[in-house]
Structure formats: structure tokens, C-alpha cells
N, C-alpha and C positions, 0 to 999 in steps of 0.2 A: 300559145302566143297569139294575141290577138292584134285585129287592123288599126287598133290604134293607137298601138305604141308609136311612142315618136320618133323620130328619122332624123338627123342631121336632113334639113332641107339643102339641095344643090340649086345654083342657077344655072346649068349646065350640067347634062346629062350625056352627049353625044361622047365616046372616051376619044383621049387623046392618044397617040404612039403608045405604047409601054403601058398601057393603060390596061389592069386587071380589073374585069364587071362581072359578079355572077353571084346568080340567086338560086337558093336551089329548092323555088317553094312548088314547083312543077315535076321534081323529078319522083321517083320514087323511093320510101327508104332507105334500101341498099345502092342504089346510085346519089342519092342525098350525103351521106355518110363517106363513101369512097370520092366521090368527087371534092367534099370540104377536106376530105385530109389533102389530097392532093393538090390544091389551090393553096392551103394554108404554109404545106412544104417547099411550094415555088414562089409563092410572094416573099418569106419570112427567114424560116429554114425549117431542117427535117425537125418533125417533132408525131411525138403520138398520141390521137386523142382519144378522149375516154366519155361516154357515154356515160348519162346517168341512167339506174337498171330500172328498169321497165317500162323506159321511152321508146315509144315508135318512129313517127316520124320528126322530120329534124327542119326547122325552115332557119334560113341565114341568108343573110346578104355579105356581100363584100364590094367597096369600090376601092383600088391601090391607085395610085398617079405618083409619078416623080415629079417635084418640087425642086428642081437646082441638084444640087447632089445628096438631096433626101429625099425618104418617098412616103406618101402622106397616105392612110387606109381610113377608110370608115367600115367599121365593121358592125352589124346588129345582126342576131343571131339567139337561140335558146340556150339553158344552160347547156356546158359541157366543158373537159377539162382538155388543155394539152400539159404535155410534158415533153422536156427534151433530155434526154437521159447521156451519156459520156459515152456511150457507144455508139448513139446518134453524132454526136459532136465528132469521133474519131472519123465517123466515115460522110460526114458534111460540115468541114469545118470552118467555122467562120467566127469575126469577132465586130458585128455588128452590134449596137446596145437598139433593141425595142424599148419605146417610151408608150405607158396604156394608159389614155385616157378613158376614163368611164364617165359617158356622159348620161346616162340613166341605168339603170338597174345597178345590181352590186357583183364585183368581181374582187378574187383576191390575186395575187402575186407572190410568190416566194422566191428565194435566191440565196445563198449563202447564208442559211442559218438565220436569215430574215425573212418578217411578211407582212402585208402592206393589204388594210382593206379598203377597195376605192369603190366611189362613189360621189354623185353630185361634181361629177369636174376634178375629181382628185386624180392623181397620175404617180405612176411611178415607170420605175427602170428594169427590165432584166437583160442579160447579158449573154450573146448565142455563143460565145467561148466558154458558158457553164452553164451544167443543169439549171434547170428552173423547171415550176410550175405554174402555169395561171388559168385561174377557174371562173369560172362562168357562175357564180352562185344563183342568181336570177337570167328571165330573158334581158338583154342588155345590150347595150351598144356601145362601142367603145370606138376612138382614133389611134390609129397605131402610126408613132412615126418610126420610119427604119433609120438611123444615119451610122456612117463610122465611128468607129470608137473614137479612133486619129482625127476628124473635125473637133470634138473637144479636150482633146489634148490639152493644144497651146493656152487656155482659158482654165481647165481643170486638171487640179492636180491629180495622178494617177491615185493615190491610198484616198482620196476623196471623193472619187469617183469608184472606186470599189466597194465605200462604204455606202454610194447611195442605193446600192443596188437589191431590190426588194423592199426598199422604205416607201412610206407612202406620203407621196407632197400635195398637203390639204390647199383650192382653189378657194380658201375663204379671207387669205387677206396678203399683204406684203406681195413679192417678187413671183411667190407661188401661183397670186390669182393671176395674174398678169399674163407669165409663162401658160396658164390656163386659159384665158381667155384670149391669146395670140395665137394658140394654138382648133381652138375651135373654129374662130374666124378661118383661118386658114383652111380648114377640112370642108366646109359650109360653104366658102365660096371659090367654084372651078373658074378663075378668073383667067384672060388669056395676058399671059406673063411675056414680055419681049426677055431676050436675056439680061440685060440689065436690071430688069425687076428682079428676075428668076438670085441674083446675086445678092441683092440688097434684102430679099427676103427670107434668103436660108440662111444670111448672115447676122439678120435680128431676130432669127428662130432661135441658132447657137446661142447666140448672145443673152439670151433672153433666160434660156434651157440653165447654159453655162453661172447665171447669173443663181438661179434657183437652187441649184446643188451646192454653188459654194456660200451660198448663206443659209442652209439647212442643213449641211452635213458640216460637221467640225471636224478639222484636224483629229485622226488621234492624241494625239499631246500637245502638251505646250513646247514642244521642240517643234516638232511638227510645224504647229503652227506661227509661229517665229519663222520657220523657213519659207512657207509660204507667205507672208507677209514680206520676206526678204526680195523672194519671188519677184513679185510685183514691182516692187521698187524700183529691181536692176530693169525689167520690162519697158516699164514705166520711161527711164531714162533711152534705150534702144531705141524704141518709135518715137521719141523727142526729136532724137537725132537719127532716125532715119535715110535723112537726104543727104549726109558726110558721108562719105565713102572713107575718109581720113578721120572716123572717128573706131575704137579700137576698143575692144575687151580691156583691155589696160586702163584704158581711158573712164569706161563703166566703171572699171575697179574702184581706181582712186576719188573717184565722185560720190559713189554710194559708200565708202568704207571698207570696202569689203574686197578678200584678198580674189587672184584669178581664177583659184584652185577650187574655193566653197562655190561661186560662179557658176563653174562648170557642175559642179556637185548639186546645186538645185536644179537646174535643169538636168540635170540626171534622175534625180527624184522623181522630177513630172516627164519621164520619158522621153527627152529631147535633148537636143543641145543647142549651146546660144545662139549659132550659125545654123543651123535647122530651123529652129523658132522664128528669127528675125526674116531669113528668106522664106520663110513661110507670109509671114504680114506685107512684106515687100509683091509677094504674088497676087493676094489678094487685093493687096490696094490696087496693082496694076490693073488686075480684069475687071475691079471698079471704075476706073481713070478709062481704061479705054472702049467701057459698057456707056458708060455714063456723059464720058466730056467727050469733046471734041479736040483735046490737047494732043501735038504729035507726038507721036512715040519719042521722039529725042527729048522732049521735056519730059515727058514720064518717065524716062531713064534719070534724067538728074533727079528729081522731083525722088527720086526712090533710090536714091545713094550708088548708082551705076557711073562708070567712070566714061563708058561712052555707050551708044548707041547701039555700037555690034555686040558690048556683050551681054547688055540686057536683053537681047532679042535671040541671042544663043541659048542661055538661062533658062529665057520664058517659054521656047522651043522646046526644050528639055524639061521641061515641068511639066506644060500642059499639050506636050504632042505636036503643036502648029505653033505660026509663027505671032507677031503680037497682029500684024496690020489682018492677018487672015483671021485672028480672031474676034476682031474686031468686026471683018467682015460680015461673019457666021452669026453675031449678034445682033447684030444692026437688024 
């Protein structure tokens, strides 16, 4: 590996809280090697890595930081491979999706029976609820973001998001460069976020991300896809009318065509349901409205289809732990 390979340049280097820094071009071999398993097991999850045979020493960098409710890595480092194997997964289980960008050298991905070679800004998905591998073919550097599986939920549908997983999204044109180049920006600069940034920015990452898989990964079928397309529609109509409190599944129904039964049945599809999904966008728009405006919580409860005041702020208690005015507070 030589000094000058490139770096995601920072403008800020000093870490923040929660903030994972370590390079291991001073240690020696054997603590080089034991130390990147162990950093790579606590930033990500368990996994086991594999040496190419008759490397000695190992130089790598890592920076992690939490972004909102994702956590953003830069990682440059020489070849070498992890694996997370189903025995790892039984005894550290978790169902976070890694997104790997490669933004120099080449690495590959694999995952369910797919494999994805990146490069130049290309990126792809693996999934810590299943095996995978991903290799380091060259020295390289890559952005790893961590997020929930459940932030793209409400935006991706479940079989379409299983299908993106180990495919590789080329940063050379469309939705793909974009999510590519939103996402570099982001890793490149350690900007100080108030919470209301921190909100508005992990929600045009999803969006962005979300945006990328469902115009690269197709439905499997034309059923399939018909349903997603139905999807949207009834969605579509729900955040219309978000602020009626007096507007009704029933009411969805009879608008879009469509009976209450199949309703419930597409959001079963994408692992939700319509009462789930809606007070999910209803939460989010709140910790916008009250990140962002100055508006009192009694209008943000109408403004969000709440009948009064106490029991949007019961709700929003029960969702996000505190109350709306203290959250507000913690922001500010």
C-alpha cells in the first residue's frame, strides 16, 4: 500500500461521541490483524476475516460516526476478505443492511446467490440477517453506511429489497449516481449537524437509497409489480389526507378502487400495515415540524390528523421515549 493512495479528504478530524478512529499502520502484525477483527465486529457485526496467503503486514484505516439514525464509515485498507457465516449470525444476530461503497480500488460482494463487482463509486447491499461475503480484491477504500432494515421498509418493498441484495448499483448515470454521489458528499464532509439537519439528512439518504433499489430491482412478476404500483397509490392518497383524522381505510378504499381486504394485503407484502405505515410518516413529519418550525405542538397535532393535543403527545411519548416539547428541546 503506498502514501498515496487516496483518502476520502475530512474537514474535521477531531471524533465526535460514538465516534469509531483507528488505524493500525503502527501496530504490529499480529496486533494489526486481531485488532481489525475486533473493530470490524463492533462497528458492523461478528464476522471472520481472511487474509490473503503470504501477506505480512496489514495497514487500514477506519472512521465510523452516527449520522441521525445511521452510521456513516470510511474505511481504506489492503486487500482482505470478511465473511459472516449462520453461525456467526446465530450468536450475534442482527438485521441491519450494509451499503459498500467503493470509492477506489476494486471489491466484490456476495449474498444470496448474487455478486456485485464495485468500483469507481459503485455500491451495493449486504444483509447482517444472512451470510454474505465481501472482498477486498485490491487496496481500497470504501464508505459503509449501517442503517435498519425497518428505515426502508415503508419506501421498499420487502421481495425488492431482498432482491437487491448482493447486486451492484453502477454511480454512472440515473438515481444510482446521485444516491452515489449523496452519499460521498456525506462521508467527506464531518459537518456539525444541529438535530434538525441530522433529520432532514438521513431522510434524503433513505430517500435517495430507497429511490435507487426500486428503480433498479424489478418486481419479481408482473403481479408483483401491479401490487406495488397499487402500493403507492393507496400511500399516495394516506399522506394526501394525513391531517383528517375522520378520513378512514374505508374511505382509501372507495377512492382508489380497491377492496379493504387487498389494502391490508399489500402492506402485508411490504411488511407493514396501513396503521403502522401512516403513524410512522405522521412521526416523522412531527420531529421535522418541531426540528424545524417554530409551530406549537397543538398545531402539529392537527396539522398530523391527531384529534387533540394530549393524545399526540402520548403517541409521540410512546414512540420516541420523551415528550414532543422535550424533544424539541434536545434539538434546538
Amino acid at each position: 500500500m503506498t502514501d498515496s493512495a487516496p483518502f476520502v479528504d475530512r474537514e474535521r478530524t477531531d471524533p465526535e461521541p460514538a465516534t469509531v478512529a483507528l488505524s493500525t499502520r503502527d501496530l504490529t502484525s499480529t496486533e494489526q490483524r486481531a485488532l481489525w477483527s475486533q473493530t470490524l465486529d463492533s462497528t458492523y457485526c461478528e464476522m471472520a476475516v481472511d487474509w490473503p496467503s503470504g501477506s505480512d503486514g496489514f495497514a487500514a484505516d477506519i472512521v465510523a460516526r452516527p449520522v441521525g439514525s445511521i452510521s456513516v464509515s470510511v474505511v481504506r485498507a489492503d486487500p482482505h476478505t470478511v465473511v459472516r457465516t449462520p453461525s456467526m449470525i446465530e450468536s450475534d444476530p442482527g438485521d441491519d443492511l450494509l451499503l459498500c461503497l467503493i470509492t477506489q480500488g476494486t471489491a466484490t460482494i456476495a449474498q444470496s446467490g448474487r455478486s456485485g463487482v464495485l468500483c469507481e463509486g459503485a455500491f451495493g447491499f449486504v444483509d447482517s440477517a444472512q451470510p454474505f461475503v465481501v472482498r477486498g480484491e485490491t487496496t481500497f477504500e470504501q464508505i459503509v453506511v449501517r442503517l435498519g432494515r425497518d428505515l426502508l421498509a415503508p419506501q421498499v418493498a420487502e421481495n425488492r429489497l431482498d432482491n437487491s441484495l448482493g447486486q451492484r448499483f453502477s454511480a454512472e448515470k440515473g438515481i444510482d449516481r446521485v444516491a452515489s454521489n449523496l452519499l460521498v458528499d456525506l462521508a467527506s464532509h464531518d459537518d456539525d449537524f444541529t438535530a434538525g439537519d441530522l433529520t432532514a439528512v438521513t431522510s434524503a439518504v433513505l430517500d435517495v437509497v430507497a429511490a435507487a433499489v426500486n428503480t433498479r430491482v424489478p418486481a419479481a412478476t408482473l403481479i408483483e409489480r401491479a401490487h406495488d404500483a397499487d402500493l403507492r397509490v393507496v400511500q399516495q392518497v394516506m399522506v394526501r389526507e394525513i391531517s383528517n383524522p375522520d378520513h378512514r381505510l374505508t374511505d382509501v378504499a372507495g377512492e382508489v378502487g380497491m377492496s379493504v381486504r387487498y389494502i391490508h394485503k399489500l402492506f402485508s407484502a411490504a411488511g407493514t400495515t396501513p396503521r403502522t405505515w401512516l403513524y410512522a410518516r405522521r412521526f416523522d413529519r412531527a420531529r421535522s415540524l418541531l426540528l424545524q418550525t417554530d409551530l406549537p405542538v397543538a398545531d402539529i397535532a392537527e396539522q398530523l390528523g391527531f384529534r387533540d393535543v394530549s393524545h399526540f403527545s402520548r403517541a409521540f411519548s410512546k414512540h420516541f421515549g420523551t415528550s414532543p416539547g422535550r424533544y424539541r428541546t434536545a434539538g434546538s
